[in-house]
Structure formats: C-alpha cells, structure tokens
N, C-alpha and C positions, 0 to 999 in steps of 0.2 A: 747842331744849333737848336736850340728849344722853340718850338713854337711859340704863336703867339698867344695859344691858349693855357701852353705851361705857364709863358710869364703872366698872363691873366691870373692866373689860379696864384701862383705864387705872390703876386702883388696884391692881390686882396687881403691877404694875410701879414704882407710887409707892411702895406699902407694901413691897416686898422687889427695891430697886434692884439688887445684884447679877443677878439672874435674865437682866435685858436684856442683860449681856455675856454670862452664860454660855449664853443661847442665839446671840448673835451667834457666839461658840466652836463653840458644839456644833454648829447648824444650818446656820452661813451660812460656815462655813471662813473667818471673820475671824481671823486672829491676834493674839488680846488676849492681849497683857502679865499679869503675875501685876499685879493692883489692889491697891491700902490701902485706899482711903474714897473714894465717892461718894456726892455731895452733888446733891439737886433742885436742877435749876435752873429752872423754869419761870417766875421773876420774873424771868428775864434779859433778856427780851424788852417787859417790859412800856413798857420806853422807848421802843420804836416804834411803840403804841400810837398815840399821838396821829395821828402822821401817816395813821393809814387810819381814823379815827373808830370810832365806835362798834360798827359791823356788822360792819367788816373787820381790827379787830384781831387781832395777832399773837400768838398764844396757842396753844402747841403744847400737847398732852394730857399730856405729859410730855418734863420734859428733863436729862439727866442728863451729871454730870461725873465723870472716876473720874483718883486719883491714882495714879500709878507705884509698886507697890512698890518699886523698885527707880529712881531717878529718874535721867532723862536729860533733854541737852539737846541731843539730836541724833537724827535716826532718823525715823523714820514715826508716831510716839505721842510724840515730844518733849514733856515736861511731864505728859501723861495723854491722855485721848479725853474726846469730847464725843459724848452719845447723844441725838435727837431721838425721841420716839414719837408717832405718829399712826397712832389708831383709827376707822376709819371701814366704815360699814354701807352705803354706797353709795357708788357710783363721784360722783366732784365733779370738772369740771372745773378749776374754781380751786385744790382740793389738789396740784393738778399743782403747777404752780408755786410754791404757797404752800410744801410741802415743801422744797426748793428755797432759798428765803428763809430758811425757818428753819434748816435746813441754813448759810446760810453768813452768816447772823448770828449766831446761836449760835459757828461756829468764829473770827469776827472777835473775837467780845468775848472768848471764854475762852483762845482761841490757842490751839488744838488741833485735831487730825483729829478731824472729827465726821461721823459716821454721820446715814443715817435710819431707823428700823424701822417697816413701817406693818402693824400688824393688823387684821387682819377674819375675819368670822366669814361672810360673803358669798363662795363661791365668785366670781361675777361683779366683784366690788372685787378678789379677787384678781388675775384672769385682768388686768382693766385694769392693775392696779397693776403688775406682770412687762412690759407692753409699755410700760411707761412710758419706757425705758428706751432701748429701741428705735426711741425717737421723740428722745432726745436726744443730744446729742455724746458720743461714748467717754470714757469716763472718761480715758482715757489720751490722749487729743488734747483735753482739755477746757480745758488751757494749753496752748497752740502757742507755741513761742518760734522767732522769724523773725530768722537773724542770718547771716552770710559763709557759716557751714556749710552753711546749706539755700535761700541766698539763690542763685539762681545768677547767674552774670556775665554782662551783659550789652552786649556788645560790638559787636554789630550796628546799625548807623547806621537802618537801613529800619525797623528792630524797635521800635527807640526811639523812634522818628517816630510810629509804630502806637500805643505804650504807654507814652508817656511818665511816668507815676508808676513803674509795673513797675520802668521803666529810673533814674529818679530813686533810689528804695529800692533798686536795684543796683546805683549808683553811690557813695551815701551810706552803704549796709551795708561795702562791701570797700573805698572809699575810707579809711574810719577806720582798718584797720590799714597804710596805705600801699601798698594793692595799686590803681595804675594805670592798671592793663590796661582798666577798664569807663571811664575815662573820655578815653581815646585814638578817634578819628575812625576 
C-alpha cells in the first residue's frame, strides 16, 4: 500500500502536470519544446495488466503526455513527449526493469519520446537509482544498426572457416549492394 508521502509526491505532479517538464527543463538539461496541453495518461497501460496478474500489474505513479505548441512531424519530440513517473522510498529490484517497460510501452502506444523521472525522498534510492544507468547499454548504442558501413568485409578463406555466420552476415551485408569482393575464394 503506498504511503502517504508516495501519493504526496505522486499528486503533486498529477495535480499540476506541467511542473514534470519544467523540471525536466530546468534540472535535467532536457530540451522541451514550448507545450500546449498535457493530458494523464496513466490508463494507458492498464491493457497490459492482464498479462502479469494481479500483484505485477503495469501501473506507473504517474504518466503524462504533452502536445507541441508548435507541432511537428519530424525531430526528436515529433508529435509531443511522453513523461513516466516513478516514486519510490526504497531501492526495488524489479523497478529496474519495470521502469524500463513502462518507458517503452508508454512510447509504443502514444508514439513519442518518453522519458522516465524517478523520485525519492531516500538518499539511498537515489544513489541506486543514478547507477542504474551504468549498469545498462548507452543510450546512444541502445539501437545498433549493423549494415556494409560497419559490417567489415570478409575475404579471408581461413577466417570464414573459423566464423562462419561473422563471414555469412558479411557476405549477405555487402553482397546486396553488388559488392563481390566477400564472396570471391
């Protein structure tokens, strides 16, 4: 059952949605867009309820969507952002990941970059919560895309005998635009 200071923290943020971009702005050097209207979302999730039962339902403290003043359909906020918040007074391991899920369910269903903001009032949830990060893929290598340009060619007979898939996906990357070379003896 959540305290009364989880739902504190969480209703501060229900009751006056803007606040959660403008501290993403002001605190976290995100670069939000000027907003129109954000809308809770925190029924958006309740469809994948079912699949974790009762105990493990999908249910973030707060979830918020904000529209473009100014709308685009291109760029890094195309359409608006998506805001996840999670309150927590002790370290969980399962919020690892849970995070995580809600994070990129949330941005499947509303189609937008979605954040997560996790508060606490527990220095120790903090400290976890900052190496959480550190424990996961870079954000920036979190899509790897493997294609001719970073595929290298593999032309060595002995090599490909050693690694043959390596040498297959280097044969099948640079063969599709008619480059030969990887599949010459």
């Amino acid at each position: 059952m959540p305290s009364t200071i989880h739902q504190g923290l969480s209703w501060a943020f229900a009751d006056d949605p803007p606040l959660a971009f403008e501290l993403m702005r002001d605190l976290f050097d995100v670069p939000v867009p000027a907003l129109e209207s954000i809308t809770d979302r925190r029924t958006e999730l309740d469809r994948y309820a079912p699949c974790f039962g009762d105990t493990n339902e999908l249910r973030p403290d707060v979830a918020l969507s904000a529209d473009l003043a100014k709308p685009s359909r291109t760029g890094k906020f195309a359409g608006g952002m998506g805001l996840v918040i999670e309150v927590l007074r002790k370290p969980k391991q399962a919020k690892r990941w849970r995070m995580r899920v809600y994070q990129a369910l949330m941005a499947e269903r509303l189609r937008r970059s979605t954040g997560v903001m996790l508060v606490t009032v527990d220095d120790r949830v903090a400290k976890w919560a900052r190496g959480l990060d550190a424990l996961e893929i870079r954000p920036r290598d979190s899509l790897m895309v493997l294609d001719r340009q970073n595929m290298p060619r593999i032309t060595d007979l002995d090599f490909a005998r050693q690694q043959p898939s390596k040498a297959l996906l280097s044969a099948l990357l640079h063969s599709a635009t008619d480059d030969f070379q990887v599949l010459q003896p």
